[in-house]
Structures are given as structure tokens and as C-alpha cells.
KOLMI-935386 format. One record per residue: x, y, z of N, C-alpha, C in turn; residue in three letters. Coordinates in steps of 0.2 Angstrom, whole numbers, plus 5000, padded with zeros to 4 digits. Layout:
BEGIN
XYZXYZXYZALA/...
This chain:
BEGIN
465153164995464553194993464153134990UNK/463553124991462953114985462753114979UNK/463153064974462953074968462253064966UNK/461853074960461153064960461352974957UNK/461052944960460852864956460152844959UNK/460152784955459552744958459352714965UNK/458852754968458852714972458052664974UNK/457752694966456952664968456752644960UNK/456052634955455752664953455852714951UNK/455852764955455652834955456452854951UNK/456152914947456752964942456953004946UNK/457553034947457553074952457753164948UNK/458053204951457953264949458053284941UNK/457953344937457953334930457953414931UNK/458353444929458353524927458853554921UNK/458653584918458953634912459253674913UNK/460053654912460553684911460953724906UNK/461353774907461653804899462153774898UNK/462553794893463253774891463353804884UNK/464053824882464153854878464053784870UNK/463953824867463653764859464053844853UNK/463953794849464153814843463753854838UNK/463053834840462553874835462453944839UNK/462553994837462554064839462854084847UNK/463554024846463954044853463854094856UNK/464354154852464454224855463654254859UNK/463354234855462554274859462354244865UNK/462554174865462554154872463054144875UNK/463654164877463854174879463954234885UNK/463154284884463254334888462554284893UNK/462254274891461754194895462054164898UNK/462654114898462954074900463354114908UNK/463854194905464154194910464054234915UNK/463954244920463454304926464054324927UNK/464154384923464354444924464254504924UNK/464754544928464354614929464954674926UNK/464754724925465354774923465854774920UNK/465954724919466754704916466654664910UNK/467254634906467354594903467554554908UNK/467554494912467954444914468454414911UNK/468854394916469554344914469454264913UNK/469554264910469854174908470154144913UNK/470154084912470554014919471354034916UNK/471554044909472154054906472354134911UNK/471854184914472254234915472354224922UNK/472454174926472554144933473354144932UNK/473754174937474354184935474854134938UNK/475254114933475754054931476454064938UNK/476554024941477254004943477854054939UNK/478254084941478854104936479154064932UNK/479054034926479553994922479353924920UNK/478553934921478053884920477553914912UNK/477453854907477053884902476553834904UNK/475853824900475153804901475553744896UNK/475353674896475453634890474753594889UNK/474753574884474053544882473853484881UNK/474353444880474353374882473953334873UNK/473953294877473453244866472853294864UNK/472353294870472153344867471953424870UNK/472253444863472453514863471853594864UNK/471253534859470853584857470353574864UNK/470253504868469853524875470353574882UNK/470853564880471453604883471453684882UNK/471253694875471253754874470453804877UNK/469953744876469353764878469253784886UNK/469553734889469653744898469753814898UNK/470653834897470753894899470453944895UNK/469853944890469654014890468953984893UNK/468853984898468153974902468254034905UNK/467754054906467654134907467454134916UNK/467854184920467854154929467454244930UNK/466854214934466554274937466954324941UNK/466654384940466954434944466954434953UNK/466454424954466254394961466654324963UNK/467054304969467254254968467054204974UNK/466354224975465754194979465554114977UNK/465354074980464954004976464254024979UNK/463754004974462954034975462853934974UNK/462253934977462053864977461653864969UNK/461253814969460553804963460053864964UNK/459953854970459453884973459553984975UNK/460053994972460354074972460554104977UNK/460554044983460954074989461654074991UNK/461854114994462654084995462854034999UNK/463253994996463553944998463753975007UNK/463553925012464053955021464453945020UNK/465053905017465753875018465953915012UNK/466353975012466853995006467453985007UNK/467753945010468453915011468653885002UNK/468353855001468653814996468953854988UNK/468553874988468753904982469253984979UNK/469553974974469954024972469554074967UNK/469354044964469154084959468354044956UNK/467654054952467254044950467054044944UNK/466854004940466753974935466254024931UNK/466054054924465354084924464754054920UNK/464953964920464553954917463753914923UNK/463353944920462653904924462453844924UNK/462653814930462353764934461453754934UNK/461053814934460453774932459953824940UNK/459453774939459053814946458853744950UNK/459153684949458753624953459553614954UNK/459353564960459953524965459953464962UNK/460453464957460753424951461353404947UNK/461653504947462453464944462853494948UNK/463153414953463553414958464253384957UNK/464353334959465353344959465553314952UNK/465153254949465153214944464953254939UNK/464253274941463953324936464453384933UNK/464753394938465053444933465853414931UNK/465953374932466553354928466153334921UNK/465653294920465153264917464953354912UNK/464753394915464553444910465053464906UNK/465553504908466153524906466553484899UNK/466553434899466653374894466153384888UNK/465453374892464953364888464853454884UNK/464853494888464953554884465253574877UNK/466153554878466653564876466253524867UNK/466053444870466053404863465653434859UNK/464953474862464353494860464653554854UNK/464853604859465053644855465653654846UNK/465953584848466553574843466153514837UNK/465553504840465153454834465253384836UNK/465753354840466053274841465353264845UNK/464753254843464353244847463953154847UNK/464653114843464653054843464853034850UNK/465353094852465653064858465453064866UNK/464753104862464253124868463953064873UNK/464153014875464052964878464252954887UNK/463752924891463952914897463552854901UNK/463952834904463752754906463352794913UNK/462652764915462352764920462752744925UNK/462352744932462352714938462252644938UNK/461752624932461552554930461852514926UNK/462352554924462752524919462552554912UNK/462052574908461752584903461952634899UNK/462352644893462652724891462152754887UNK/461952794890461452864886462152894881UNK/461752874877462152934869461652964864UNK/462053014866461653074863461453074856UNK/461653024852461753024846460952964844UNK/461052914849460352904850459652944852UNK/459852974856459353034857459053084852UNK/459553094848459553144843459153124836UNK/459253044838458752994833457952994837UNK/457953024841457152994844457252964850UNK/457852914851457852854856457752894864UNK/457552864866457252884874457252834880UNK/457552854885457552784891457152804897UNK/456852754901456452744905456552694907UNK/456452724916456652674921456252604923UNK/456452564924455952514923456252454927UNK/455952434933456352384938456952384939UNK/457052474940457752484943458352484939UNK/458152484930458552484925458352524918UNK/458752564917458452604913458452564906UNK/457952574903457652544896457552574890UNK/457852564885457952604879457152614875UNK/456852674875456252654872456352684864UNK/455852644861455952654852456152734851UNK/456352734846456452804841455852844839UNK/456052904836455552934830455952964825UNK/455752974819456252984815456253074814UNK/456353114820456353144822456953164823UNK/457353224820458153224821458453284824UNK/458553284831458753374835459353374834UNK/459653434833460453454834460253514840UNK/459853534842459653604843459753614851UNK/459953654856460153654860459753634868UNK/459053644864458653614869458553554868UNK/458853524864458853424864459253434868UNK/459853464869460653434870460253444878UNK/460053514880460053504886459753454892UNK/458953444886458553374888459053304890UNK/459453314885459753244885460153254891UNK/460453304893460853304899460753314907UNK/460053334907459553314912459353244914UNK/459553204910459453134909460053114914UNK/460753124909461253124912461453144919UNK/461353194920461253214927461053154934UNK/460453164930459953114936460453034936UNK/460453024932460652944929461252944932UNK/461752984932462752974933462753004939UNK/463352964939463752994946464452984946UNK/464752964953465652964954465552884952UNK/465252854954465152774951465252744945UNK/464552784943464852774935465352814929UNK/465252854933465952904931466452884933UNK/466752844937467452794939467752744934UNK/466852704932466852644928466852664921UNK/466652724923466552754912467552764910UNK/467852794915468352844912469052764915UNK/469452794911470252744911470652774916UNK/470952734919471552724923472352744920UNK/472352804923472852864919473552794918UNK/473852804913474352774910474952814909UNK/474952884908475352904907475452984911UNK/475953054908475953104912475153124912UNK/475053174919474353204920474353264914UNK/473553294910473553314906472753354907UNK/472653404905472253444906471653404903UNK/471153414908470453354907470253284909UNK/471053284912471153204917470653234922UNK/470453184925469853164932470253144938UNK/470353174943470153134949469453114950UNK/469353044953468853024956468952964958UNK/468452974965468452904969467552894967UNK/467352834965466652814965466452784969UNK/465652804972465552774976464852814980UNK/464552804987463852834990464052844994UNK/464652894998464752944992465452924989UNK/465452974984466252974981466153054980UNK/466853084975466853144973467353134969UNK/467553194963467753204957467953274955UNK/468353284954468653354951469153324945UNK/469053394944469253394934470053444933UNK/470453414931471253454929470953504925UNK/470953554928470753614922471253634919UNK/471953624921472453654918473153624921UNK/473753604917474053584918474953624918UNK/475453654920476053694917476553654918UNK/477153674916477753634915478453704915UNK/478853674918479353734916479953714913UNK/480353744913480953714909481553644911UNK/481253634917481753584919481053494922UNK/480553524918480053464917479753474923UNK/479653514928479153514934478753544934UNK/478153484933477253494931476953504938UNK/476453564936475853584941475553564937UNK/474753574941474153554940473553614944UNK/472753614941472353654944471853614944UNK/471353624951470853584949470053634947UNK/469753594946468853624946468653574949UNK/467953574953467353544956466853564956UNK/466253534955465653564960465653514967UNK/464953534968465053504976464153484978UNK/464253464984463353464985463353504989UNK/462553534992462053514985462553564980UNK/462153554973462353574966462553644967UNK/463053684966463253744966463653764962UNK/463853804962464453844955464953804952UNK/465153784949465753754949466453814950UNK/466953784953467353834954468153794954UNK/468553844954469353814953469653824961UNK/469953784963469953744971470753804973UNK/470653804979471353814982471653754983UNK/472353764983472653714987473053744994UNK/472553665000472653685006473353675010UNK/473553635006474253595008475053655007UNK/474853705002475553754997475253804997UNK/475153855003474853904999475053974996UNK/475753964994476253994991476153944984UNK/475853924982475853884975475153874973UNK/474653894978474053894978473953944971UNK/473253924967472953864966473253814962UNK/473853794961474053764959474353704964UNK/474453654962474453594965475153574961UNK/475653534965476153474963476153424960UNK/476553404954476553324952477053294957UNK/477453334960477953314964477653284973UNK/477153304973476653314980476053254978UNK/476053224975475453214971474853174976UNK/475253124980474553074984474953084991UNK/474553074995473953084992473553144993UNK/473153154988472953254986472453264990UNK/472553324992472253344998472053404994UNK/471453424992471053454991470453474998UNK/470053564997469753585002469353525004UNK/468953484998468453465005468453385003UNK/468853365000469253264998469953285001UNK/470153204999470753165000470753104994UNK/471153124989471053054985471853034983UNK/471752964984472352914985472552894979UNK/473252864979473352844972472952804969UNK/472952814962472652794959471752804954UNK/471852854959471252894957471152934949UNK/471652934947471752994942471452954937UNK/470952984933470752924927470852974919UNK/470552954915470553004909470052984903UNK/469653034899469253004895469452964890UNK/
């Protein structure tokens, strides 16, 4: 797929998205998740392999966050635009948080939200940083100061501050509008590290590139004799729900995935080879 980057002058798409935050969570979290009738299930209540528990890896509290993400009742993909996705091959289950109304957070994007979500709502919003397609890291923390960037011969440019200081949801969102348009699997390749050690909830697949693609380990299990699965989430293009993947390869272990199996991973709508696994 397409990630957004530069390919002129021109800024390219910008749309306001939700995401769960810290200031008055619970009340928006009936905003964030499209549900109907029900209380919904969590990614944690997608049922485990016999004799496999959930483990959390270094970190525990992004680990923890993943599996309570809240999965719609419907287990449709709807685009941006509120229609349904033609291909419903790919996916197991659906995410409830909103993607937005513009064709914008796509396969990076939503590894990219998901992250930036988690940090926003936990206060680490030092950590809220992301490297462009230009190479340039937009950080939130400058934003929050006033600082502002515009593109200017193909390079984005830091413009002065105000001593104006938002923590407020509508900065966060602003600033991720930003993110959106600027990032992709490119610079999401170049931002994130080359996995060093076992796979771990919030490790990244990705291939960068025009096009590349990128999925997120939502969750990771282990049983008693060390035999690790794995699950993934993605968005896709255009911008659409994000959702938790089947796996085409096992579908007696579907949606889970093997560390045993691992390369090369064959996911509904990639193939990505070793090497690909990164982590923030």
C-alpha cells in the first residue's frame, strides 16, 4: 500500500482522529468505541491456545493497554468514508477505536496511532515523537510549546513557538494530523530498531518503502514448554478500521501466528521476510 509522503510542495491529507487520553477517559471512551448493544470484548477475551498464557515482555503497561482495546460487535471493516470495505477476507476480529472520516490512517498510520494513543493517555508524552518521510522528527512536546512545521522545498521546517502551552486533546489530535500526513512505512522503518531479542507485544512488522506495509504484535502467548505465538493488527488502504488479522497459513491456530513458522510471515494481504520485525 501507499503510505502518505511527500511528493510535491503541497501538504497532503489532514483529518481528526480519536483516541483514548487520560483526561476524562471513561467518557470518551463511549466516543472512541462503535458499539451497539452490548458491552464489547477486549483483544484479551480472543481465546488462547490450550496451555498458553498472554506475556508482556519489558513493557508491560503498553502490553497491558493492547489487550484491553475494545473489539466491535460487528466484525465488518468500514473504510473512512463509512462504507464497507469489498474484501472481508482479512480480518478476525475489529478494533473500536475511530480511524477519523478522511483517507489517512492507513497501515503505518495505524501502527503509528496505537503507540501514540497508549503514550498520550499514560502522560509519557515526551515520548510522543516521529521521524518524517523527510527525515524530520515532529515531537509533540515541541508542539505543545507552540512549535509548528511547514513544508518548504520539499522539507519540512520547524516554525517559531508561542508561549502557548496545550496538553488538551485537541492539540494531541492536531499534532497527529500532522503525523499522519508526514509518516509512513519509510520512516516508520528508519524510526523503529532492528528486534534483537524474543518477539514482544508492540514489536512492528514492516517493510518501508512506495509501497511498503506494517502491522503491529498486539499480543504475544507462551506455554509451558517456551512455545511462543503471536497476533497481529493492521490498517490497510485506503484508511479503514484497523482490525486483528487471521492467519492464512494455520487456520486451526488462526488468529494466531507461530514463532516457530515465523519467515516468511504470510499475512491476508503482505509477505514479510526476515528481518522485518523492528521495535520502538
Amino acid at each position: 500500500m501507499f503510505p502518505f509522503f511527500i511528493i510535491s510542495t503541497l501538504q497532503v491529507l489532514l483529518l481528526v482522529s480519536s483516541c483514548e487520553t487520560n483526561p476524562g477517559y471513561k467518557k470518551q471512551m463511549h466516543q472512541i468505541n462503535k458499539t451497539e448493544n452490548r458491552e464489547p470484548e477486549n483483544i484479551k477475551a480472543i481465546p488462547l491456545p490450550e496451555g498458553f498464557k498472554h506475556i508482556h515482555g519489558t513493557d508491560s503497561l503498553f502490553a497491558d493497554w493492547l489487550l484491553s482495546q475494545l473489539l466491535r460487535k460487528e466484525k465488518s471493516v468500514y473504510l473512512y468514508n463509512g462504507s464497507r470495505k469489498q474484501d472481508q477476507h482479512a480480518q478476525f476480529a475489529v478494533l473500536g477505536i475511530d480511524i477519523g472520516k478522511k483517507n489517512l490512517v492507513q497501515c503505518a498510520d495505524a501502527v503509528i496511532k496505537l503507540r501514540a494513543c497508549f503514550l498520550f493517555q499514560y502522560g509519557r508524552t515526551t515520548q510522543i515523537n516521529f521521524r518524517s518521510t523527510t527525515g524530520t522528527t515532529l515531537s509533540f512536546s515541541q508542539w505543545q510549546q507552540g512549535w509548528r512545521w511547514k513544508e518548504q522545498n520539499g522539507q519540512l521546517v520547524r516554525l517559531a513557538g508561542t508561549n502557548h502551552f496545550s496538553m488538551s486533546l485537541q492539540s494531541f489530535e492536531s499534532f497527529m494530523d500532522l503525523v499522519y500526513a508526514y509518516c509512513g512505512t519509510h520512516s516508520l522503518s528508519r524510526q523503529l530498531h532492528p528486534l534483537t531479542g524474543d518477539i514482544q507485544p508492540g514489536d512492528v512488522f514492516v517493510q518501508g518503502g512506495f509501497p511498503g506495509h506494517a502491522v503491529i504484535v498486539i499480543s504475544v502467548a507462551e506455554n509451558s514448554v517456551g512455545r511462543k505465538i503471536f497476533m497481529l493488527a493492521q490498517g490497510f488502504m485506503p484508511a479503514q478500521d484497523i482490525h486483528i488479522l487471521k492467519n492464512p497459513g494455520n487456520a486451526e491456530l488462526s488468529p494466531w501466528y507461530s514463532t516457530e513458522e515465523i519467515y516468511p510471515l504470510i499475512t491476508p494481504q503482505w509477505k514479510f521476510n526476515e528481518g522485518s520485525l523492528m521495535r520502538w
